[in-house]
C-alpha positions in Angstrom: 62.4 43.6 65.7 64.5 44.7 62.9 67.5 43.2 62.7 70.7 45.9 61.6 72.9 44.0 58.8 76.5 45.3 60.5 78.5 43.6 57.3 77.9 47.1 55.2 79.9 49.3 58.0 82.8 46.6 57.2 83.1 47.3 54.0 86.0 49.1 52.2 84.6 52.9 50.8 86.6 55.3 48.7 88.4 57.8 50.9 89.1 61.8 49.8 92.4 62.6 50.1 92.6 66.6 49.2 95.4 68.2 48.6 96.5 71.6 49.3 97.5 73.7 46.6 100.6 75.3 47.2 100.0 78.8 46.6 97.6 78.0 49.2 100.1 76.3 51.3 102.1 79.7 51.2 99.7 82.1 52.3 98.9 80.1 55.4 102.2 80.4 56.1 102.8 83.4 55.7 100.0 84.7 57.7 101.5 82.4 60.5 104.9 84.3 60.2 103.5 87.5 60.2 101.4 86.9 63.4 104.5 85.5 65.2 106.3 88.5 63.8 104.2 91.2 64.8 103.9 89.2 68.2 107.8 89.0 68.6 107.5 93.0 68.2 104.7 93.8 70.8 107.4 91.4 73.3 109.8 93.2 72.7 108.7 96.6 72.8 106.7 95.8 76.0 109.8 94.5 77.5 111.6 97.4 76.4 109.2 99.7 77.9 109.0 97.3 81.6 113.1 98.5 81.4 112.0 101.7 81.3 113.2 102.4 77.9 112.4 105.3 76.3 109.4 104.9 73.3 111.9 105.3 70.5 114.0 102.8 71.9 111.2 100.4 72.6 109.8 101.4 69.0 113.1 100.6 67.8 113.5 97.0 69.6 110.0 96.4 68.3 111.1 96.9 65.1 114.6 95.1 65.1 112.7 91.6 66.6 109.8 92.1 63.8 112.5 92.4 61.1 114.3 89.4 62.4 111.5 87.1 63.0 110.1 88.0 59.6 113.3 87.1 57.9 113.7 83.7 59.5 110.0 83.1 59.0 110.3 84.2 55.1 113.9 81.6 55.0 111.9 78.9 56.5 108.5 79.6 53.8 111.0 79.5 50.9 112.9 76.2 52.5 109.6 74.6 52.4 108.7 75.5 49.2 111.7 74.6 47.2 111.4 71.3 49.3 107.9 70.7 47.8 108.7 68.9 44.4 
C-alpha cells in the first residue's frame, strides 16, 4: 500500500489574482442598468395598464420609469468610475 505524502497539499502555491479591466468593468454595468431599466418600464406600463390606463398613457409611464432608472443607473456607473483611481 502506497502511502500519499499529504506535506505537498500544505504547501504555499502562487495564487491568480485577475483583474478586471475597466472598460470591461463599465459594460457589465451598463448592461445591468439597462436590464433593470427596461424592467422598471415593462412594471410600470403593466401596472399602468392593470389601472386601466389607456396604451399611450401606459406607453408614456413606461417610458418616464425607463428614463428615470436609466439616469440614476448612468449617475451611479460614472460614480463608480471616477471612484476607481
Amino acid at each position: 500500500m502506497e502511502r500519499i505524502d499529504e506535506s505537498d497539499n500544505l504547501k504555499p502555491q502562487a495564487v491568480l489574482r485577475v483583474f478586471p479591466d475597466r472598460s470591461a468593468v463599465v459594460m457589465i454595468l451598463l448592461a445591468i442598468v439597462l436590464t433593470l431599466s427596461l424592467a422598471a418600464a415593462i412594471t410600470a406600463a403593466a401596472l399602468a395598464l392593470w389601472d386601466n390606463a389607456t396604451v399611450p398613457t401606459a406607453l408614456t409611464r413606461a417610458g418616464i420609469a425607463f428614463a428615470g432608472a436609466l439616469s440614476l443607473g448612468i449617475a451611479f456607473i460614472a460614480l463608480v468610475v471616477s471612484a476607481w483611481s
